[in-house]
C-alpha positions in Angstrom: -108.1 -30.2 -33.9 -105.3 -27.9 -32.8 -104.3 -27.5 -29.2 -104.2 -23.9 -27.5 -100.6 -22.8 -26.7 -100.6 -21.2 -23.3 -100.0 -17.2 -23.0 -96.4 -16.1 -21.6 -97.9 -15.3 -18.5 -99.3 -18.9 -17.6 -95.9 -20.2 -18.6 -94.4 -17.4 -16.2 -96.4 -18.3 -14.0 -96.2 -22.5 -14.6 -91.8 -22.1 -14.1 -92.3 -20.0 -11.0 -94.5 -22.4 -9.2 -92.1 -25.4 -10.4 -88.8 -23.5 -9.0 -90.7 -22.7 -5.7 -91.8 -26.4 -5.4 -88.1 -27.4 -6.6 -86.2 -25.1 -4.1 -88.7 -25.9 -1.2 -88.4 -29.9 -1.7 -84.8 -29.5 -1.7 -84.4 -27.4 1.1 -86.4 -29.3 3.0 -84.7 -33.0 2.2 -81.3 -31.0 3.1 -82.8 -29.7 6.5 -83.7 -33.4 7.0 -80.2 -34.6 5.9 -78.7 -32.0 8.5 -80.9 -32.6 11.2 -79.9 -36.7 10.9 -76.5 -36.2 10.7 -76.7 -33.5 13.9 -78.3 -36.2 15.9 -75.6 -38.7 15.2 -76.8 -40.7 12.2 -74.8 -42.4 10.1 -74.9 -41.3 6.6 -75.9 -44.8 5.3 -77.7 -45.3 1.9 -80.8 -43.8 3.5 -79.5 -40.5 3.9 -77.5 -41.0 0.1 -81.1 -41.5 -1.3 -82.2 -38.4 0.2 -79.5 -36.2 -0.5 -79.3 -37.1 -4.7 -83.3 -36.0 -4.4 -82.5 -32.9 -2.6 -79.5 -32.5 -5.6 -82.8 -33.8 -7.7 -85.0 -31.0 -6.5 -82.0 -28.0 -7.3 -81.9 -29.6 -10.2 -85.4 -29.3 -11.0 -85.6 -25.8 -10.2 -82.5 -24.8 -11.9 -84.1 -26.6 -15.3 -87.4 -24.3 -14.7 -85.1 -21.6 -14.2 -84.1 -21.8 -17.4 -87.7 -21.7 -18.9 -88.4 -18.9 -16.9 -85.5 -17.4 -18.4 -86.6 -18.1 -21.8 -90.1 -16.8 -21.4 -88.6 -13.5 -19.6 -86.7 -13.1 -23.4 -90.2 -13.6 -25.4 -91.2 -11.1 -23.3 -88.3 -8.5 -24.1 -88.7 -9.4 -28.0 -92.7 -8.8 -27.9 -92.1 -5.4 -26.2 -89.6 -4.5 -28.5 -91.4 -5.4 -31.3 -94.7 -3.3 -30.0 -92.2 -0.5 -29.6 -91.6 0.2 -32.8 -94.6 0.2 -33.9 
């Protein structure tokens, strides 16, 4: 039984909504690592856990990034090949 390979679009689509939950996260944690430290935290392991998964969540999105990247180039090589034609 042989499993069906998504189209380019759902894996355009699958690395945009990855980067969007990526780049949200980690803007979020690092409004939350800002807001602590305005209000006279002390940037304890607490905060040190949530700032590496805010650098975590950039990192996510920059790795999805990549795969949109890569699908973006399919792309390019199926319209040139349909091209000349």
């Amino acid at each position: 039984m042989s499993r069906a390979t998504p189209t380019l679009r759902q894996r355009k689509i699958f690395a945009l909504t990855r980067i969007l939950a990526g780049l949200v996260a980690a803007c979020y944690l690092g409004y939350v690592i800002i807001a602590n430290l305005a209000a006279g935290l002390p940037f304890d392991r607490t905060l040190l856990f949530t700032a590496l998964v805010s650098v975590a969540g950039f990192a996510y999105a920059a790795w999805y990034l990549r795969d949109l990247s890569a699908v973006a180039r399919e792309e390019r090589e199926q319209r040139g090949a349909n091209d000349q034609r």
